[in-house]
C-alpha positions in Angstrom: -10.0 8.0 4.4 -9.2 5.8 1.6 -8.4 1.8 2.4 -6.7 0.2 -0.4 -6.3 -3.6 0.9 -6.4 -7.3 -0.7 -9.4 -9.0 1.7 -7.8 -12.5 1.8 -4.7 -11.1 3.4 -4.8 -11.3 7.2 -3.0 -8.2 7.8 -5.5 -6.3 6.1 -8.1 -7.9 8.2 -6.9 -6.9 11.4 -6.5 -3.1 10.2 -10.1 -3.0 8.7 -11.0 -5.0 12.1 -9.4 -2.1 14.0 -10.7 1.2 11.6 -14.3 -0.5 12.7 -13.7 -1.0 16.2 -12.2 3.1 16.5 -15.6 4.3 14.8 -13.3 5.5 11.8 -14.9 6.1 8.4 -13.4 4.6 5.1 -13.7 3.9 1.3 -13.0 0.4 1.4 -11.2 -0.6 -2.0 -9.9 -4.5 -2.8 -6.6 -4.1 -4.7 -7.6 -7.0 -7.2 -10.3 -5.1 -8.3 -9.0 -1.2 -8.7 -5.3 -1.7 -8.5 -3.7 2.3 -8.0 -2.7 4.1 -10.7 0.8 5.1 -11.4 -0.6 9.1 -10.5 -1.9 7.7 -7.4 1.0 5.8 -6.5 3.1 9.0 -7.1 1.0 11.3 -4.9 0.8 9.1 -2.2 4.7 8.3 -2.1 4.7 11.7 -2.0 2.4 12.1 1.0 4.0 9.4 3.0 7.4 10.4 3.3 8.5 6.8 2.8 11.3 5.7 0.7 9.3 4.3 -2.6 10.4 0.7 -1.5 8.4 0.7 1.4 5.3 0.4 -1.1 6.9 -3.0 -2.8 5.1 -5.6 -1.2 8.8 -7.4 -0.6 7.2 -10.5 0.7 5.0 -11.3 -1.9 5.3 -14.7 -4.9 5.3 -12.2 -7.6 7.9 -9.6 -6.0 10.5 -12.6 -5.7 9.4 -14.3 -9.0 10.2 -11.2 -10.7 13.7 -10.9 -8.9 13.2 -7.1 -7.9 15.5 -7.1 -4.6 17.6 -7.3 -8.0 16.2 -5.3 -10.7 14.5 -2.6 -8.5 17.5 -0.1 -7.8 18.3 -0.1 -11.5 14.7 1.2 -12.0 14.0 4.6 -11.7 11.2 6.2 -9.6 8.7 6.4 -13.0 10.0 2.7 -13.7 8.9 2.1 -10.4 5.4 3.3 -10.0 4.4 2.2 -13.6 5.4 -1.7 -12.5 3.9 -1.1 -9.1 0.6 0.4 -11.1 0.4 -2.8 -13.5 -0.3 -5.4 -10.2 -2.0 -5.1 -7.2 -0.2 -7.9 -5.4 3.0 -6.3 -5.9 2.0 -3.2 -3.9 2.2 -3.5 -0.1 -0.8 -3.6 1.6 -3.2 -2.2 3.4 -2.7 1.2 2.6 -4.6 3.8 4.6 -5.0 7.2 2.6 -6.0 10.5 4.9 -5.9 14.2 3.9 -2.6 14.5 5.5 -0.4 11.1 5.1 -0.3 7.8 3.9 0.3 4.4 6.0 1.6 1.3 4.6 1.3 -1.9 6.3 -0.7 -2.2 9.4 1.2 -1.0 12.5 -1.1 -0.3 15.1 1.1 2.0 16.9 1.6 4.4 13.9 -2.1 3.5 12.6 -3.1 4.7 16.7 -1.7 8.3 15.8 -5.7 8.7 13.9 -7.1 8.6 16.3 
């Protein structure tokens, strides 16, 4: 498994709290430093099944300084992944990447399904 996740964020320390307490192994990957590629955005939007807003992190300073509640259904799906591949912080986070889906956010009730 793949965890994409910014380590200041408090959300993201709960869900790599909880991967460690179920024995699960994972890549662990700061956002800051590798931010995902617009190919990997696509494959895992892909692989989720979630609309492509669920990966906007919607809360964040730079997602409401940029006004995209406004811009963002104007943009198409490629607009879309190449802005969410140029900053990490816009990108909702943690991600969890398995062979067969892709999480976004923590939820422990969906994130319980792994195990």
């Amino acid at each position: 498994m793949l965890f994409v996740n910014y380590p200041k964020c408090s959300t993201c320390q709960k869900a790599k709290k909880w991967l460690t307490e179920h024995n699960m192994e994972f890549e662990d990957r700061d956002i800051r430093e590798q931010n995902p590629t617009a190919e990997e955005l696509k494959e895992w939007h892909r692989k989720s099944g979630l609309p492509l807003k669920r990966f906007f992190n919607t809360s964040g300073v730079l997602y409401k300084e940029m006004h995209l509640k406004e811009t963002l259904p104007a943009m198409s799906e490629e607009e879309q992944y190449a802005l969410l591949a140029t900053n990490g912080m816009l990108v909702k986070r943690p991600i969890l990447v398995t062979e067969n889906t892709v999480l976004t956010g923590f939820r422990e009730s969906e994130w319980g399904s792994l195990v």
